[in-house]
PLY file of the C-alpha trace (Angstrom):
ply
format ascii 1.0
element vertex 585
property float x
property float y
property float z
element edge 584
property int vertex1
property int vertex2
end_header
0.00 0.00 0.00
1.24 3.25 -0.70
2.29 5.20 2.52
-0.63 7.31 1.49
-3.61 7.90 -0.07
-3.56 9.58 -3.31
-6.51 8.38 -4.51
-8.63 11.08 -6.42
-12.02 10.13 -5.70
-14.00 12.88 -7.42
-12.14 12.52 -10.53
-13.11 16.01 -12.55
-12.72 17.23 -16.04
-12.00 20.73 -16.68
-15.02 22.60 -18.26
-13.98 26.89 -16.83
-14.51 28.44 -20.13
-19.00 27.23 -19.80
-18.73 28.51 -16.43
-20.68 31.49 -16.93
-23.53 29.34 -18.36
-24.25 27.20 -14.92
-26.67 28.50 -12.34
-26.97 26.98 -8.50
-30.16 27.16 -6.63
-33.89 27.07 -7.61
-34.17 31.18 -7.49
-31.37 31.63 -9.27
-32.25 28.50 -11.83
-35.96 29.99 -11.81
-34.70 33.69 -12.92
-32.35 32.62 -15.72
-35.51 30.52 -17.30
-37.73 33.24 -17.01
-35.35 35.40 -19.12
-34.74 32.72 -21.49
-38.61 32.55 -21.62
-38.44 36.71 -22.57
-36.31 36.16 -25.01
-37.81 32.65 -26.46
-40.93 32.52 -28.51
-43.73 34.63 -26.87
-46.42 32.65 -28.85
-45.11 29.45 -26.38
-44.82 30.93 -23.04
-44.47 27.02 -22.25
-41.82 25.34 -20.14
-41.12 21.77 -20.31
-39.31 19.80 -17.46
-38.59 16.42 -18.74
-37.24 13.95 -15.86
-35.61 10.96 -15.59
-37.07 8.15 -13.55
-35.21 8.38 -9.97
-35.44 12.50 -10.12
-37.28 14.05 -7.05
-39.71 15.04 -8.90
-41.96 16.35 -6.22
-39.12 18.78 -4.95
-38.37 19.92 -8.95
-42.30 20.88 -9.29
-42.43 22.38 -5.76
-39.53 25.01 -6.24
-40.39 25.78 -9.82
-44.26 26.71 -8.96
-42.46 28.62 -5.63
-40.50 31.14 -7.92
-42.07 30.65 -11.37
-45.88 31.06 -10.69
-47.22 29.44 -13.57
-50.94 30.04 -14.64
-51.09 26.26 -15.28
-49.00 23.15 -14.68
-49.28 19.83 -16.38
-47.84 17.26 -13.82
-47.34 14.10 -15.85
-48.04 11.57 -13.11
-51.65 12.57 -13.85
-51.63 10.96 -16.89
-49.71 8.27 -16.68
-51.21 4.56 -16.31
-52.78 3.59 -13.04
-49.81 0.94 -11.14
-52.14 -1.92 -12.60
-52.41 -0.88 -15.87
-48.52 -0.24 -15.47
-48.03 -3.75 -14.05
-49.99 -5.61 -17.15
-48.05 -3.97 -19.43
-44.45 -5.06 -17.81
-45.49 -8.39 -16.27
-43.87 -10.23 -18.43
-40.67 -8.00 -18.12
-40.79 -7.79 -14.83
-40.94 -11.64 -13.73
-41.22 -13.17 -10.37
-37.51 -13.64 -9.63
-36.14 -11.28 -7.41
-33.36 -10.28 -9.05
-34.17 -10.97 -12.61
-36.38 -9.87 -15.01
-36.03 -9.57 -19.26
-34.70 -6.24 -21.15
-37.92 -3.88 -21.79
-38.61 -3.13 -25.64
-41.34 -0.86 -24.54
-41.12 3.03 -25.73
-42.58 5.96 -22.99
-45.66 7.03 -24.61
-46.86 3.38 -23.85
-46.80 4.17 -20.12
-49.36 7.14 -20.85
-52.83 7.43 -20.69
-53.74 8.07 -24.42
-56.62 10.30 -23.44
-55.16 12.17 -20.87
-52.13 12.46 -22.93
-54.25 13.73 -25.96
-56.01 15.99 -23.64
-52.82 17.15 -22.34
-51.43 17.76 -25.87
-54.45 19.66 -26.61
-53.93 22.43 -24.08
-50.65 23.29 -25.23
-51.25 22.88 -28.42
-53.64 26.24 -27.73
-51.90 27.67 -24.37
-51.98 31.38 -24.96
-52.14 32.64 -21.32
-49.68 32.87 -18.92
-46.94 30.55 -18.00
-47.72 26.73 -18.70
-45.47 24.28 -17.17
-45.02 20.76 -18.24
-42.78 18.56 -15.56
-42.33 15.11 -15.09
-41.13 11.55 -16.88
-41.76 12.10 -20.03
-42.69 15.78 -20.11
-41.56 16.31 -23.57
-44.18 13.89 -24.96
-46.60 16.50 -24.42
-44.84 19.69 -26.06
-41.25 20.89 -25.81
-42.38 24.19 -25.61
-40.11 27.79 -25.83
-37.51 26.28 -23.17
-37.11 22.10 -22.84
-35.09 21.39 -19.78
-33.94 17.47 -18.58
-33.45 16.99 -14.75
-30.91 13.93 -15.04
-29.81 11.69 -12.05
-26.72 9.17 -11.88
-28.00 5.41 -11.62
-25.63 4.85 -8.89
-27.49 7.83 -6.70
-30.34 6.41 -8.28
-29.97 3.23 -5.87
-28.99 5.13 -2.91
-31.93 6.85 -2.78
-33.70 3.48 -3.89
-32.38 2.30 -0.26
-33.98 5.64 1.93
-37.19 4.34 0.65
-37.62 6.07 -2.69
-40.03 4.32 -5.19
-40.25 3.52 -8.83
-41.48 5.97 -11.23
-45.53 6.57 -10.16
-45.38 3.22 -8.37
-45.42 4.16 -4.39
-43.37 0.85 -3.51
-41.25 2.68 -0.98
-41.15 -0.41 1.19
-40.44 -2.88 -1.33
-37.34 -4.87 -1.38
-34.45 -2.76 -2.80
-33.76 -5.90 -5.18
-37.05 -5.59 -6.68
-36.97 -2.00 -7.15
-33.80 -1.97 -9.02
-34.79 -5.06 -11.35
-37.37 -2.93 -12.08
-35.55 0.15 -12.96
-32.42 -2.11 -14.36
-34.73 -4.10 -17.11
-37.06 -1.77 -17.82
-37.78 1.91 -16.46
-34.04 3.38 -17.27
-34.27 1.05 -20.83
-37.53 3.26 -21.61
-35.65 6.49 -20.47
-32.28 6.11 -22.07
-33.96 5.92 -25.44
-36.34 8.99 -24.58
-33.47 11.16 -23.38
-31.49 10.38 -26.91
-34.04 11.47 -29.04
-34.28 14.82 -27.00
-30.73 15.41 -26.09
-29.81 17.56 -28.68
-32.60 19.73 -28.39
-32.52 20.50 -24.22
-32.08 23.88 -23.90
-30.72 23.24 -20.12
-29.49 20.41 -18.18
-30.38 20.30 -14.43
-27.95 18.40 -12.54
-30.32 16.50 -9.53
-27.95 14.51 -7.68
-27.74 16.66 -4.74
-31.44 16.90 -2.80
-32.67 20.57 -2.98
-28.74 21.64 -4.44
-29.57 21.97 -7.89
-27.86 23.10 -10.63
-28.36 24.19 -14.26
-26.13 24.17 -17.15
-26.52 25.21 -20.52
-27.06 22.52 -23.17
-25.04 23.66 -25.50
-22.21 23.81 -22.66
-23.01 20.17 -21.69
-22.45 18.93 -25.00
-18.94 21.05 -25.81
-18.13 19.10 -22.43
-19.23 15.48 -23.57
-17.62 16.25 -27.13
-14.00 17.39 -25.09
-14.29 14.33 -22.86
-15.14 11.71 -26.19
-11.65 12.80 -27.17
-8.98 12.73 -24.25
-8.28 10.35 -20.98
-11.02 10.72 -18.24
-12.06 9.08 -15.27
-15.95 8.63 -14.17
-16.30 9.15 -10.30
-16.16 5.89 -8.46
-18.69 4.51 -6.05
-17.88 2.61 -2.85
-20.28 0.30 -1.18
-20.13 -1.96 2.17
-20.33 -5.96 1.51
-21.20 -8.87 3.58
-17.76 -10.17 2.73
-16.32 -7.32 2.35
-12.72 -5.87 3.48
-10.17 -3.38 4.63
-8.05 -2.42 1.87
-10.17 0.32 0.03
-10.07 1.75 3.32
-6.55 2.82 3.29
-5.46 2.65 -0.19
-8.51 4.76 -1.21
-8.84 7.26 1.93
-12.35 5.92 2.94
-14.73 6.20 6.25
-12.79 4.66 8.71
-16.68 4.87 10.72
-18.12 2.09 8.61
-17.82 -1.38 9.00
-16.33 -2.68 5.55
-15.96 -1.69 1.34
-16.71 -4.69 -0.45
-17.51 -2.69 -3.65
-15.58 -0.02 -6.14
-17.30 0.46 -9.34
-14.02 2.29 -10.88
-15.33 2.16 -14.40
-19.11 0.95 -14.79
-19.88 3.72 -17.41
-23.87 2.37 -16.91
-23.87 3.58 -13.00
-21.21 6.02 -12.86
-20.99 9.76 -13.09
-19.03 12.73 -14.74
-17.66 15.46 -12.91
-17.14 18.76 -14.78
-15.31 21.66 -13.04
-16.32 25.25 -13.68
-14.78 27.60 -11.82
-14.52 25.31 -8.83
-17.96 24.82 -8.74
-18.83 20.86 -9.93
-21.57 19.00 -12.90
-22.44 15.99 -12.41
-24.17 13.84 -15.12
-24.46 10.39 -15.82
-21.75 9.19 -17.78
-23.71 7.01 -20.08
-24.83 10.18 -22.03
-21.28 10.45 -22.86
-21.47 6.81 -24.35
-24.68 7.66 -25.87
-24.21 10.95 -27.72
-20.91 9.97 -28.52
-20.54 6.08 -29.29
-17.89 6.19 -32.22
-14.91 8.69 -30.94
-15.30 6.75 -27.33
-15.75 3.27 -28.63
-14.06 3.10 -32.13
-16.20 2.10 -35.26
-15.32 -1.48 -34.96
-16.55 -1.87 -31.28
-19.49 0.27 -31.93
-20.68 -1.77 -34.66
-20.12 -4.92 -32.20
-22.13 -3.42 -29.33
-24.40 -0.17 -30.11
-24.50 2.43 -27.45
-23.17 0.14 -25.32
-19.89 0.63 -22.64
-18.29 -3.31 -23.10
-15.82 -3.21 -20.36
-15.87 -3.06 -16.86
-13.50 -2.71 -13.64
-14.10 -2.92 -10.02
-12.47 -3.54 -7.05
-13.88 -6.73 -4.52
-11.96 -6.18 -1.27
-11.95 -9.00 0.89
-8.33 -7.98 2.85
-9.73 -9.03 6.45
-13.08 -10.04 5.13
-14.57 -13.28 4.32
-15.12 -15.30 0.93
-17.32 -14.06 -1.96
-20.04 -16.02 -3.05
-19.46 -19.43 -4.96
-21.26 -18.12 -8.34
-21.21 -18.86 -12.09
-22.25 -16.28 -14.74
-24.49 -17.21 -17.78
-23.66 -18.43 -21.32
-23.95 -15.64 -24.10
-26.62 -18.47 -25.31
-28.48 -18.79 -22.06
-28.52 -15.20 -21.49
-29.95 -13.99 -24.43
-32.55 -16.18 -24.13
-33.37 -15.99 -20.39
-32.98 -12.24 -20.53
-32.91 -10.01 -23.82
-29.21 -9.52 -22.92
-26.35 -10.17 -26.11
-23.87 -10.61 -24.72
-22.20 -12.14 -21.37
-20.34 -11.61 -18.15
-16.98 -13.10 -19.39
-14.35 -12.00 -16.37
-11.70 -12.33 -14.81
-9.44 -11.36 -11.23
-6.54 -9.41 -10.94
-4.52 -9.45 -8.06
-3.84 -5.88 -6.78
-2.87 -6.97 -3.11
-3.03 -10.24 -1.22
-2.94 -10.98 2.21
-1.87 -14.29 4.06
-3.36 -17.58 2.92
-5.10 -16.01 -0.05
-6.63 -18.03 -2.49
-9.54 -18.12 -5.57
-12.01 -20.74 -5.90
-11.94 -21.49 -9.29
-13.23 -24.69 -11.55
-13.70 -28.22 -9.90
-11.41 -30.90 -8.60
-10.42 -33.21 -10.73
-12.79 -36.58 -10.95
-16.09 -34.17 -9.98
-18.95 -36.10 -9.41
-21.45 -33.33 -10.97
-24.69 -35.43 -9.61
-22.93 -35.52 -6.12
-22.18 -31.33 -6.07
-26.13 -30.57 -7.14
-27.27 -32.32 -4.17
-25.07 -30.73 -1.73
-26.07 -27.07 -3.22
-29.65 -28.41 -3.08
-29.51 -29.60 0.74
-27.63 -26.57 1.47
-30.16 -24.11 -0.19
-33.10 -26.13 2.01
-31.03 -26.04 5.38
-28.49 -24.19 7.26
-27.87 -27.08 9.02
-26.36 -28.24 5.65
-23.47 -26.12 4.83
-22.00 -27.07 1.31
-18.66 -28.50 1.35
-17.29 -26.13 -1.31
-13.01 -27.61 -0.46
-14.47 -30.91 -1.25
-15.79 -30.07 -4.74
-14.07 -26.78 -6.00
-10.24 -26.23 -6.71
-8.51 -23.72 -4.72
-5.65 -21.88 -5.70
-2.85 -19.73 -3.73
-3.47 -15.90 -5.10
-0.33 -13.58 -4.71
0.24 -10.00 -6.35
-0.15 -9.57 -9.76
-1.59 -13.22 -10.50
-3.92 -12.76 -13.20
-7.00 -15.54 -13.05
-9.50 -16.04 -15.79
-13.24 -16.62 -15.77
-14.65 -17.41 -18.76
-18.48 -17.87 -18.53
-19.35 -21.25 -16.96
-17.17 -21.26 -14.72
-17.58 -21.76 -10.94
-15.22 -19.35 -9.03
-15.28 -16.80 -6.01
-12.34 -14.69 -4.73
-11.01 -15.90 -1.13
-10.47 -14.14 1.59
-7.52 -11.46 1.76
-8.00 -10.64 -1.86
-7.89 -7.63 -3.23
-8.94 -8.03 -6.91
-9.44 -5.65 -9.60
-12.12 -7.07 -11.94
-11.51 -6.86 -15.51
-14.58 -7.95 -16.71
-17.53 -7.57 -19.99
-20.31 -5.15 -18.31
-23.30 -7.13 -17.66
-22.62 -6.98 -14.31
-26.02 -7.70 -12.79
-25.79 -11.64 -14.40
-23.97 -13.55 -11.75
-26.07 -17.03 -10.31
-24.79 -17.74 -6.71
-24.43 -20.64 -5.91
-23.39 -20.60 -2.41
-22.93 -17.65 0.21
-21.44 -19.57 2.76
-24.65 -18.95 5.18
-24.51 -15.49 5.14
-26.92 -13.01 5.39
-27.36 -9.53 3.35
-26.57 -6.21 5.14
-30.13 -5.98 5.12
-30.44 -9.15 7.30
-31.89 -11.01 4.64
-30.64 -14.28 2.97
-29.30 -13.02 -0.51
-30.68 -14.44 -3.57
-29.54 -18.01 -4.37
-29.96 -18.60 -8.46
-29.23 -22.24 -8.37
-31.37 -23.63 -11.20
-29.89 -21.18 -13.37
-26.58 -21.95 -12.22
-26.64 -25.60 -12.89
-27.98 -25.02 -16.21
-24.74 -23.36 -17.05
-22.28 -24.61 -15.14
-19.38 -26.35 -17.33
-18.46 -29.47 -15.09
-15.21 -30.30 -17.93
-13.49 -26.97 -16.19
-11.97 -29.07 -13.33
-8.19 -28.36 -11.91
-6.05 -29.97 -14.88
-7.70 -28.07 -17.58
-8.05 -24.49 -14.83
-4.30 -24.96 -14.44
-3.85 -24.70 -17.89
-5.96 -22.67 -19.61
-7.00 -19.86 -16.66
-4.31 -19.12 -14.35
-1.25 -16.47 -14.64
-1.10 -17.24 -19.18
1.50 -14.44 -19.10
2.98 -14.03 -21.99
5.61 -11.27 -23.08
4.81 -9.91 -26.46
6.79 -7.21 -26.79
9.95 -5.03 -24.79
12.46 -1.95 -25.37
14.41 -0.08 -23.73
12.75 0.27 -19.61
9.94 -1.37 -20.81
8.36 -4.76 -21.70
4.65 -5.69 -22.83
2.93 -9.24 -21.57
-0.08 -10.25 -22.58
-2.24 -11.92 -19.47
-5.65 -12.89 -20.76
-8.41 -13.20 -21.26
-9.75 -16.77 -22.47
-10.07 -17.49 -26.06
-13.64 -17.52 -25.34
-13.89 -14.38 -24.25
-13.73 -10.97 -26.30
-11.38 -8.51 -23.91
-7.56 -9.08 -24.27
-5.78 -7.74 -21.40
-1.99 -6.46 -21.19
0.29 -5.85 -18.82
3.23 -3.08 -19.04
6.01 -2.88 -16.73
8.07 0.03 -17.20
10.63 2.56 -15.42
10.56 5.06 -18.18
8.14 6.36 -20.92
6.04 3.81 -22.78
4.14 4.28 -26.16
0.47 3.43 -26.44
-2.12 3.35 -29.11
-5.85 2.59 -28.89
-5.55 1.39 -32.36
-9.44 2.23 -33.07
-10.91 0.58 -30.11
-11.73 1.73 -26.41
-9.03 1.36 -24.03
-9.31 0.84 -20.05
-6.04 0.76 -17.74
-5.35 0.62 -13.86
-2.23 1.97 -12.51
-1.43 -1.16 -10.52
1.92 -0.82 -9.50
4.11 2.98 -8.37
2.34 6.19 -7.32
2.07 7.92 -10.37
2.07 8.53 -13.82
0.96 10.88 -16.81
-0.46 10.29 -19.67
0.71 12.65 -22.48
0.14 13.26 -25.99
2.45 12.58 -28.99
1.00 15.98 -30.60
-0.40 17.59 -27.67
-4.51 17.12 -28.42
-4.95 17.11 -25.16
-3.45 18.38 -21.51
-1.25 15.84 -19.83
-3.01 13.73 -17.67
-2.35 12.31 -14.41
-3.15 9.01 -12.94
-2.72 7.61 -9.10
-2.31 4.06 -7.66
-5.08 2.17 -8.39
-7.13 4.51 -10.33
-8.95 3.21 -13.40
-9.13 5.42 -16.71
-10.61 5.11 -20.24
-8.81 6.22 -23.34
-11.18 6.64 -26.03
-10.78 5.05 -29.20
-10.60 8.54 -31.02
-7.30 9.42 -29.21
-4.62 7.35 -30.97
-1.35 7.33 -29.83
-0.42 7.87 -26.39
2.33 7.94 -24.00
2.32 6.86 -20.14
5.68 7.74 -17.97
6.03 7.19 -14.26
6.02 10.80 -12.02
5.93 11.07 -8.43
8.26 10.04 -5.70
8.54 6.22 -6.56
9.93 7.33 -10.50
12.75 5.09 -10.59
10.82 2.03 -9.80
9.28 -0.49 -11.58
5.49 0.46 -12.48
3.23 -1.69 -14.04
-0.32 -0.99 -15.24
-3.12 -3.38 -17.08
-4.94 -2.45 -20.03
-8.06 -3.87 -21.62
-10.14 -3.72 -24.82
-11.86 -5.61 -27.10
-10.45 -7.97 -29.72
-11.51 -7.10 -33.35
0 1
1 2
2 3
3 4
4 5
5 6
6 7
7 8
8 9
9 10
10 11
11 12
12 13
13 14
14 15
15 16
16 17
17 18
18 19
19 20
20 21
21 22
22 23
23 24
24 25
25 26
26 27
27 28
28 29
29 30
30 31
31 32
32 33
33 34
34 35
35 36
36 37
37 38
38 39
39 40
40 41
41 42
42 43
43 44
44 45
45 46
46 47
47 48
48 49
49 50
50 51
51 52
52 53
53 54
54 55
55 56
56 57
57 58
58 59
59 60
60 61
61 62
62 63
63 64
64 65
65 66
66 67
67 68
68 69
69 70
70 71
71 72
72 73
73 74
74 75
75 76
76 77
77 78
78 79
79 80
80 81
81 82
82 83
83 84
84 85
85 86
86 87
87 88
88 89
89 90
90 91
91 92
92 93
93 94
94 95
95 96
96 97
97 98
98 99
99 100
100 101
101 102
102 103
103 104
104 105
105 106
106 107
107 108
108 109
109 110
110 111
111 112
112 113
113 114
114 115
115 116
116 117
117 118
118 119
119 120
120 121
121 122
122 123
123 124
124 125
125 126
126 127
127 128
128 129
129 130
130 131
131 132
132 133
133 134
134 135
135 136
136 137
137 138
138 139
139 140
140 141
141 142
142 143
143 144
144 145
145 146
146 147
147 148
148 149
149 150
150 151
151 152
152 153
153 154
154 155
155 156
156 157
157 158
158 159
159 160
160 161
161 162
162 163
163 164
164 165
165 166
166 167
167 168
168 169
169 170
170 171
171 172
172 173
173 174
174 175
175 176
176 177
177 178
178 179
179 180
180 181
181 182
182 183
183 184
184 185
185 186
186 187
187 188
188 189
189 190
190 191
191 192
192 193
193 194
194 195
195 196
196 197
197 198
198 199
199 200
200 201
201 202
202 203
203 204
204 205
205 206
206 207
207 208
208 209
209 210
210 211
211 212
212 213
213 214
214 215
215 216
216 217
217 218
218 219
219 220
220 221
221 222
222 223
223 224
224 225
225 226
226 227
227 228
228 229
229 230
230 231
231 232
232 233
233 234
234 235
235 236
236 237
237 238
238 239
239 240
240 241
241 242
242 243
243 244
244 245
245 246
246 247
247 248
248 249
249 250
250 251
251 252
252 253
253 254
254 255
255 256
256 257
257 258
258 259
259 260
260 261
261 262
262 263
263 264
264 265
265 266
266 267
267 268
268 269
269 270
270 271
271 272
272 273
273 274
274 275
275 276
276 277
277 278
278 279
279 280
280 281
281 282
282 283
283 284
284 285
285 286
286 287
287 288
288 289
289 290
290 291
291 292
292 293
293 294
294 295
295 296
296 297
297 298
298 299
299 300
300 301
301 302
302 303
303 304
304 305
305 306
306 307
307 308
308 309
309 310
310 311
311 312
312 313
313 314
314 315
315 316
316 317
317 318
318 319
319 320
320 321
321 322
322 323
323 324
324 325
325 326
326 327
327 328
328 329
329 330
330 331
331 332
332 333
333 334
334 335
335 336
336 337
337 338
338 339
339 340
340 341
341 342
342 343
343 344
344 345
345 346
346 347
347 348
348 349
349 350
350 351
351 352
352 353
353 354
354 355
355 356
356 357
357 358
358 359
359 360
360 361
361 362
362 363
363 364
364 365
365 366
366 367
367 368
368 369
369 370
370 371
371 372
372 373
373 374
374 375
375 376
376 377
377 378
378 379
379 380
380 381
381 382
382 383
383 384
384 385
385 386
386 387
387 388
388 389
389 390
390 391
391 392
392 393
393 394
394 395
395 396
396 397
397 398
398 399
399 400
400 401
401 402
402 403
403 404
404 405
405 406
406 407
407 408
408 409
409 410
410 411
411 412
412 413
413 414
414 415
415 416
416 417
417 418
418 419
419 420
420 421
421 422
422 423
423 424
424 425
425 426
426 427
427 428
428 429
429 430
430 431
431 432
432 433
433 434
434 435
435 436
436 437
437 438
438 439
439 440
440 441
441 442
442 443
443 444
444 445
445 446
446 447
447 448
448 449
449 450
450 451
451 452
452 453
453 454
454 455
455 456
456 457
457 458
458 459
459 460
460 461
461 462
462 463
463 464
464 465
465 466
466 467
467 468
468 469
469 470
470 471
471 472
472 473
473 474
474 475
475 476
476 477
477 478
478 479
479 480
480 481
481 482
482 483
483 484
484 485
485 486
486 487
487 488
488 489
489 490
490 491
491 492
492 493
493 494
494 495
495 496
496 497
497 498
498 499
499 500
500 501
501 502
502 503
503 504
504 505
505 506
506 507
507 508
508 509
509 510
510 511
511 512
512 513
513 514
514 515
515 516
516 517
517 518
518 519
519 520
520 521
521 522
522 523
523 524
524 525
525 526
526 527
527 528
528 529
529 530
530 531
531 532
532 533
533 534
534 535
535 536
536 537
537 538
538 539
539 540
540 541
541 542
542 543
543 544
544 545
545 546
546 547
547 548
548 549
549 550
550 551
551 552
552 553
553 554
554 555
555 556
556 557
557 558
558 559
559 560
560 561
561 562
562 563
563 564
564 565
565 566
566 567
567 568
568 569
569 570
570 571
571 572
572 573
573 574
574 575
575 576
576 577
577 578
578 579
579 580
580 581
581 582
582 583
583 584
């Protein structure tokens, strides 16, 4: 561990010269939309709120009717479906499993009332009198008015709020179990919304940033996008989320300057583009927006054609830290086949992974594949008789290989195959990004932080389990297939992984001096894993050098090209190492 932290964990990107277009506070917010109003289209005297599903929108309508004193306001909860109607419509979406449920085809104006929307449409159609505001999900679908504005909201604050009893969109399930109210959001509400909000994106007028309760903040859209199109086309970092775990550990602690006041960090989501957030500075004051409109509005410069045309709008790569330093095992899991989970759940493609060592403690190990000479009838009815009774704990040592984990081991986990980290791990995930597909198998008798048994998915498991992956072949084919593949002067290139089956290729550099990079046409995503710090620079100077500390996960976008990383700080000298991922074309 470094002696300490350096950790950035509000990662920002640099936005001074659209300061002057950002406005704090609903008074403030309220004046500069009543002079765009002035200035807008007098014949429309109509303002238009659009929201995404998650937004307070009870405290948006509130403050606006406070300072703007509308003549009229169209709430669009009043004509949305009724919860049943709602219900009928997503049942078979939605499912009975707690967890799971299939990817939504469904468009917005589905979840409307056609009357009351018609109605709706109808009075702004001839509004003539006064100020008419429009606010809620979907706000747009009625008129978009002189001024359209889109309150936005990070997924990841999303499921905080999820947790203080917030419900779904119109649904009043405050007390339902948080698992259920994110499957519902995960496979269908924010599905709905992400296609709504990129047919109106380039037409917002203003962005209102919503992450902070009753701290809102408003941003020109024209500034929003100059940021998103800057950030397409150098290094970032999204801001990283940190969550408690029933297994979870110490490390993140330390190494990442966290609340010593809470228990345990089992989670970092370093680089879940889906869940994360941007952070743009102006003038010291921050923006935060969801950093999936960066890989929606600009797919090609982040992503590369080639990737892009593999995946759509879709982020493929993902890394997060599972701490476990001091904590207890993960759960014995297995994710899906890309077969089995594009039937089961709309999804096309699979959670393909693998674990990095960053640190290791004493006796680490991984769980990984079976022994040798598995008896595959024998392990269901263990994990059956230990899913009906506690009494019955399965005897993972006697089934499942175990392997000694030091620094810098690299493991694979193609899909299919049984694994879970060990104790005193501290892995960096490098993994595809359907991250909500994992089937446990076995949670060593634990229960949730919420004092609940967490969600066993063992017929699903066994259906994709691959009982051929047993120690021989693991030894082989999964663990530490290091590889050098390239070197030069204080410098050398090795590839690691991943499986053949799977479509991320990682690499390793280790390297005391400068060493050249190029994202070739495709998305790439590094960790500094070894030294303090470095900086990534520009051959031709498109962009300001960029700087990068211990453990911190960045993306390159495709669009940059060549680029340069050299070690800085007090360790230069020393041997650095970082891992990079992208996707083979």
């Amino acid at each position: 561990m470094p002696r300490k932290s350096n950790y950035d964990k509000f990662p920002t990107i640099r936005l001074d010269d659209q300061a002057d277009q950002l406005h704090g506070g609903y008074a403030a917010i309220a004046n500069h939309l009543q002079e765009f109003l002035r200035q807008a289209d007098r014949r429309r005297n109509i303002l238009t709120v659009d929201t995404y599903p998650g937004v307070d929108d009870r405290e948006v309508l509130k403050e606006l009717v406070r300072y703007l004193n509308p003549a009229h306001v169209i709430n669009t909860l009043d004509i949305k479906k009724s919860e049943v109607q709602v219900r009928s419509l997503i049942e078979r979406y939605l499912t009975d499993d707690r967890i799971f449920g299939v990817l939504t085809c469904h468009e917005l104006v589905e979840f409307f009332d056609a009357e009351k929307l018609d109605e709706a449409r109808r009075i702004a159609e001839s509004w003539s009198d006064g100020l008419l505001l429009i606010c809620g999900v979907g706000a747009s679908l009625v008129a978009r008015g002189a001024c359209l504005v889109f309150a936005d909201m990070a997924r990841w604050e999303i499921q905080l709020r999820y947790r203080r009893g917030l419900s779904n969109w119109g649904a009043e399930n405050s007390d339902e179990d948080f698992f259920r109210k994110y499957k519902r959001s995960y496979f269908i509400e924010w599905r709905v919304a992400d296609r709504h909000k990129a047919q109106l994106f380039n037409d917002v007028d203003f962005f209102l940033d919503t992450n902070t309760a009753n701290s809102p903040k408003l941003l020109a859209g024209h500034s929003l996008r100059k940021g998103l199109q800057r950030t397409a086309n150098r290094p970032f970092r999204v801001v990283p989320f940190f969550d408690p775990a029933p297994w979870g550990g110490q490390w993140m602690k330390e190494v990442c300057d966290l609340d010593r006041g809470v228990a345990n960090f089992g989670w970092c989501f370093d680089c879940v583009p889906e869940e994360n957030s941007l952070l743009f500075d102006m003038g010291g004051i921050h923006f935060e927006v969801p950093s999936i409109n960066l890989v929606h509005q600009h797919p090609i410069e982040l992503l590369g054609e080639k990737v892009h045309a593999r995946f759509g709008r879709e982020f493929p790569i993902r890394f997060d830290f599972l701490d476990t330093m001091d904590g207890g095992n993960l759960s014995f899991q297995v994710h899906p086949l890309s077969e089995y989970i594009r039937q089961a759940f709309g999804m096309h493609y699979t959670q393909d992974e693998s674990y990095y060592m960053l640190d290791t403690g004493d006796a680490a190990s991984v769980f990984l594949g079976f022994n040798n000479e598995v008896d595959p009838a024998a392990v269901v009815r263990d994990l059956r008789a230990a899913q009906a009774s506690a009494d019955r704990p399965f005897p993972a040592e006697k089934y499942v290989a175990q392997w000694p984990a030091q620094k810098h081991d690299h493991f694979l986990i193609p899909a299919g195959t049984v694994h879970c980290s060990g104790k005193n791990c501290m892995v960096l995930e490098v993994s595809a990004t359907p991250y909500i597909f994992t089937f446990k198998m076995w949670d060593w008798g634990r229960l949730g932080l919420d004092g609940q048994p967490r969600p066993v998915h063992l017929d699903h498991a066994i259906a994709n389990v691959q009982w051929n992956r047993t120690a021989d072949w693991v030894r082989k084919n999964l663990i530490n297939r290091v590889e050098v593949v390239a070197a030069g002067d204080g410098w050398r290139e090795e590839r690691t992984g991943l499986h053949e089956c799977e479509f991320i290729e990682t690499r390793r550099h280790w390297f005391t001096g400068p060493v050249r990079h190029d994202t070739r046409g495709g998305v790439n995503v590094l960790n500094l894993v070894e030294g303090e710090e470095i900086v990534v620079e520009s051959p031709s100077a498109a962009f300001d050098p960029f700087i990068v500390h211990y453990a911190e996960t960045f993306i390159v976008p495709a669009g940059v090209g060549a680029y340069s990383i050299r070690p800085s700080g007090p360790s230069a000298g020393s041997e650095y190492a970082t891992i990079k991922a992208y996707v083979r074309t």
